[in-house]
Structures are given as structure tokens and as C-alpha cells.
C-alpha positions in Angstrom: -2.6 3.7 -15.2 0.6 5.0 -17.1 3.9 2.9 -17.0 6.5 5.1 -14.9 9.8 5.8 -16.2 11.5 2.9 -17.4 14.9 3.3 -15.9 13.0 3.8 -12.6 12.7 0.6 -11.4 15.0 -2.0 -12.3 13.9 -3.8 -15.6 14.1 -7.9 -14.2 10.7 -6.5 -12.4 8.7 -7.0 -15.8 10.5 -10.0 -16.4 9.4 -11.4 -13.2 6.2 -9.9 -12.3 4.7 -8.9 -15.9 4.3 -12.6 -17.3 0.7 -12.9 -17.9 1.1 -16.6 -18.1 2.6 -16.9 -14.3 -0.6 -18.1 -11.9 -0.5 -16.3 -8.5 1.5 -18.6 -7.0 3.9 -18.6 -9.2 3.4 -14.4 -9.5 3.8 -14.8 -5.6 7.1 -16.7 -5.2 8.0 -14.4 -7.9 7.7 -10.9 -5.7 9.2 -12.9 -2.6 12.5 -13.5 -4.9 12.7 -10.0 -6.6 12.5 -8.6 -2.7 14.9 -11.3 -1.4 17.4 -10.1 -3.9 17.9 -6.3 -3.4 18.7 -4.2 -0.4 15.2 -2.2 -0.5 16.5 0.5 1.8 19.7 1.6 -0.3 17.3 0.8 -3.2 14.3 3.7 -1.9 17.4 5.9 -1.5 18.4 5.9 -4.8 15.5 6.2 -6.1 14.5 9.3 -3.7 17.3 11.3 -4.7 17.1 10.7 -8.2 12.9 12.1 -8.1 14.5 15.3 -5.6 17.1 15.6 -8.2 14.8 15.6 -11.6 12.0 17.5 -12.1 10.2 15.4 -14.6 10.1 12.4 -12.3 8.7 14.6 -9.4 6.0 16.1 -11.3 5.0 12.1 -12.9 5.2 10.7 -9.7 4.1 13.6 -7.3 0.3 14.0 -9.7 -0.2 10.9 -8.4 1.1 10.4 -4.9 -1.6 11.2 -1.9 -2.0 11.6 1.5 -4.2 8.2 1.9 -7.1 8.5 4.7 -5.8 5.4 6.3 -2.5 7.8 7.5 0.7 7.7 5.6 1.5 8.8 2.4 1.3 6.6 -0.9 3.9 6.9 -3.5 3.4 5.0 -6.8 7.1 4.5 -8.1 6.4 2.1 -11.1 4.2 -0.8 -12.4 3.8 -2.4 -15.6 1.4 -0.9 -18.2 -2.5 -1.4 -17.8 -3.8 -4.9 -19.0 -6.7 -5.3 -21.3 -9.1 -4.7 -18.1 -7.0 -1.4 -17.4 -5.1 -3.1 -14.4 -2.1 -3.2 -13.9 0.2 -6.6 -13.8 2.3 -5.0 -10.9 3.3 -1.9 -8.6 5.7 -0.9 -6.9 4.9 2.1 -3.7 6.6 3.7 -1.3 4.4 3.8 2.2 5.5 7.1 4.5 3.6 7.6 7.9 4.6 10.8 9.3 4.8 11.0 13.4 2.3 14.4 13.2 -0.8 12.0 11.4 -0.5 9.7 14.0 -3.9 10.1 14.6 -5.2 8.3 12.0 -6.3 4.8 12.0 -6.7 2.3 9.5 -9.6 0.5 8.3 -9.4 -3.4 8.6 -9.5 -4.5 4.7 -8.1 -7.3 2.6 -6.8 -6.6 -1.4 -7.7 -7.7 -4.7 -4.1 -8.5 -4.9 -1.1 -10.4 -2.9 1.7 -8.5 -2.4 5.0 -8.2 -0.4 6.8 -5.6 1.9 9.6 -4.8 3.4 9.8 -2.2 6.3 12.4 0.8 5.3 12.8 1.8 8.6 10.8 2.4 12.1 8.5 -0.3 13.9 5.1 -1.1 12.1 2.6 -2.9 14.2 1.0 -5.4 12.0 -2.5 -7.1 12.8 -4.9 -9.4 11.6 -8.1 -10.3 11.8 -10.5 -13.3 11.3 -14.5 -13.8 11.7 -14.9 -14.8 15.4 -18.2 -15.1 17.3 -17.9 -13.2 20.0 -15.8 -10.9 18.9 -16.4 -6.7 17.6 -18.8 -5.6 16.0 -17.9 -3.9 12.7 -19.1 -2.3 9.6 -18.4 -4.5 7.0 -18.3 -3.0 3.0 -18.1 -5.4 0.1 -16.2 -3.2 -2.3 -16.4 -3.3 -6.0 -13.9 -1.8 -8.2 -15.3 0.7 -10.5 -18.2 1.6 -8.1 -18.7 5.4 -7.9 -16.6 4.6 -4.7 -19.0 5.8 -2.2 -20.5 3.5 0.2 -24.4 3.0 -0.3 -26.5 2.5 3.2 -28.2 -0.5 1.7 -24.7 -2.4 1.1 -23.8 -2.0 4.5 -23.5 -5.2 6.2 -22.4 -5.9 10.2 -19.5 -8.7 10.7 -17.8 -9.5 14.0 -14.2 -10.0 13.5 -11.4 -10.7 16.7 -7.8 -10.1 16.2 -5.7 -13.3 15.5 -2.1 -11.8 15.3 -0.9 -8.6 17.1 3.2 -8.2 16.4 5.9 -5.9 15.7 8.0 -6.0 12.6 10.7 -4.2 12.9 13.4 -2.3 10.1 14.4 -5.2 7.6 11.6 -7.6 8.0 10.7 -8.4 4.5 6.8 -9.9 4.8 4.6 -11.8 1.8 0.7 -11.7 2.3 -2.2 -13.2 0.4 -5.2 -10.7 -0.5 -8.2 -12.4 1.1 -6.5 -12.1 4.5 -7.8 -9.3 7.0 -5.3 -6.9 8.2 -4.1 -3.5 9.1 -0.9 -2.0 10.1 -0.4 1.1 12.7 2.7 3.0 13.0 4.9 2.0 16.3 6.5 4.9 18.7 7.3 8.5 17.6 9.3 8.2 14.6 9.4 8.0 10.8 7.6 4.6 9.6 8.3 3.6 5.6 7.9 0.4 3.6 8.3 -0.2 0.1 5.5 -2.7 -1.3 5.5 -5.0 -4.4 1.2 -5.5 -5.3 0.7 -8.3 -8.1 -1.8 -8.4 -10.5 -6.0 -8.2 -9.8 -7.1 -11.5 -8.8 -10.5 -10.5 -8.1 -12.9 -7.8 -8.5 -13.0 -6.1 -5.0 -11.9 -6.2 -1.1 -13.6 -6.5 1.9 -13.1 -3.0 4.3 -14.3 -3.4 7.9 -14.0 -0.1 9.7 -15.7 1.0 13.5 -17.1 4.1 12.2 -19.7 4.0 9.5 -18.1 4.9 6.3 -21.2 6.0 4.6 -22.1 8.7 6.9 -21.2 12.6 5.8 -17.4 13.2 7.2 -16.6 9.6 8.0 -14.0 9.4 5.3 -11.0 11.5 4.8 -10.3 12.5 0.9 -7.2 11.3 -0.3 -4.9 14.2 -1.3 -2.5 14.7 -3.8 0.8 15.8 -3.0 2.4 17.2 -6.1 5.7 17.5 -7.2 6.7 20.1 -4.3 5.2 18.7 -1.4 6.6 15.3 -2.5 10.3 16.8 -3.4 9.8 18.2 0.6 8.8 14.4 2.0 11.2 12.7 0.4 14.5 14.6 0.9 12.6 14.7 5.4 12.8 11.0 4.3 16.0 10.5 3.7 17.4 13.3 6.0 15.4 11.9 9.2 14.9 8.2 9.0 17.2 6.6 6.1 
């Protein structure tokens, strides 16, 4: 991973979330207080305009932002450079589900990292998920970081999992959550959904992903797909013209 732009995200980020000597508590508390202390909405604003506005920030960012297979668009807008183990300390993403990709549904999964959000605007349906006998029947995939990141038949395990929390956060709700927890989020009603996300740094190797559909069989998974600096020029100025 490449730093972004330094004037991109406001510099008291690395202060707070680069420290390699800040355990993930601390790293944790840390995130929570950087999101506490900005308005994130007038924040992805500025920040939008100044990408739509400046064509070397569209083409850095947009080679790198995708259409993720879980349904919304995933924006990288900063991070700290790569540790020693190529990882970064910290990002910072922009999350955009569009009302026509409504049809896609999210795997159940935890992180390698904890991380915070804050929901730009629209209703996000937020669930979570803990092993429960009875409860469904799932394919469960121990993931590995740099894996050829295809999903062997012979590491396919089966997991039952019931839902433990089933709420709505609506625009402004400003959320932390640690990375061994089981969750996934669906976009609410018929409207533009958005949150920016603060990840911390690695605290283990992998993530757990739980999905309903075998992942390792041809077609299962959608590719991600990169926007480019276009595409992304077009999402964000709908962004900011339509929801903020």
C-alpha cells in the first residue's frame, strides 16, 4: 500500500493512529476520539470535491477504488505507509451503496482489524452474529492473508451461527467495533447509504467469512472492480448532489 496525499486527510490522524507503540486499546480509544472530534459529513464533502476538482487525486484514488462484491463501493482515502509486514497502521474509506446494487448481499465476516464508522447519510441495518446451536447453517472460511485468495474445497468448514443484534443506525450514528466480532451491514430503504470508516492496524493474520452460498464453487463470488478516475469523479459528485 502507498501513503495517499498528505494534505488529504488531516495530519493529527498519524499522530493518533500511526504510533506503533499504542496497544489496540489504546489504538481503539484513539479512532473513537479522532471520529468524536470532526463532523465526518462536512468532512467527506470536502474531501469529494477536492478529488472531482483535481485530477491527480482522482486518478490515485480511483486505481484503487472498487465495486466490492459485498455491494457498495470502497474508496481508500488515506492510511499511513506500509509497516515492515507491508500493512498498513491505519485507513481511512469511504463506503457508497448505490440503490440499483441492492441486490447484493453481504457475507457474515469479522476483520483482522478494529475499526470505527460513522454513517454519512441513509439508514444501514447493522447485524451480528454469534455461534448458536440451533441456529443456520453456514459455510464457514478461515481466511489467511496472502493466500492466493481463492477458497480451497478442503478448508471449507460448516458453523451454525444465529443473529444476536438486528438494528438500524441511522445518519450520524458514530459506531466502534472489535475485529473478532461477526457482522454484516445491508443498506435500509431506497436511497443513497455512505459511511466513512477509520480500520486500525493488523492484529492478526486473517478473518472468519461465513456466507449461505458456497464460496468456492465457479460464479459464487463477484470480482471486485475497479472504478477509475472517471467512474469515481461520476459517484462522487451523484454523492454529493443526491444524498449529502
Amino acid at each position: 500500500m502507498h501513503a495517499m496525499p498528505p494534505d488529504l486527510v488531516p495530519a493529527r490522524i498519524d499522530a493518533l493512529l500511526a504510533d506503533p507503540e499504542a496497544g489496540p486499546v489504546e489504538q481503539l480509544q484513539r479512532i473513537r476520539e479522532f471520529l468524536a472530534s470532526i463532523d465526518p459529513a462536512a468532512w467527506v464533502r470536502d474531501v469529494a470535491a477536492r478529488i472531482i476538482d483535481d485530477e491527480y487525486l482522482a486518478t490515485s484514488i480511483g486505481q484503487r477504488a472498487v465495486e466490492h462484491p459485498n455491494g457498495f463501493d470502497l474508496i481508500n482515502l488515506g492510511g499511513a505507509l506500509p509497516t515492515i509486514e507491508q500493512r498498513p497502521a491505519y485507513r481511512v474509506r469511504l463506503h457508497i451503496w448505490w440503490p440499483e446494487r441492492r441486490g447484493a448481499v453481504e457475507d457474515i465476516h469479522n476483520h483482522a482489524w478494529d475499526f470505527a464508522s460513522a454513517v454519512l447519510c441513509g439508514t444501514l441495518r447493522f447485524l451480528t452474529y454469534s455461534p448458536e446451536t440451533p441456529g443456520q447453517l453456514y459455510h464457514w472460511y478461515p481466511y489467511t492473508f496472502g493466500s492466493d485468495g481463492d477458497f480451497r474445497k478442503a478448508e471449507v468448514r460448516r458453523a451454525r451461527l444465529a443473529c444476536s443484534f438486528d438494528g438500524e443506525l441511522a445518519p450520524g450514528t458514530r459506531y466502534v467495533f472489535d475485529h473478532r466480532h461477526l457482522h454484516r451491514v445491508i443498506p435500509a430503504g431506497t436511497g443513497i447509504v455512505a459511511t466513512l470508516v477509520l480500520t486500525g492496524r493488523f492484529l492478526r493474520d486473517g478473518s472468519d467469512i461465513y456466507t449461505e452460498i458456497p464460496r468456492h464453487e465457479k460464479g459464487a463470488r463477484l470480482p471486485r472492480v475497479p472504478l477509475g478516475s472517471a467512474l469515481l469523479r461520476e459517484r462522487l459528485q451523484r454523492l454529493l448532489t443526491q444524498a449529502l
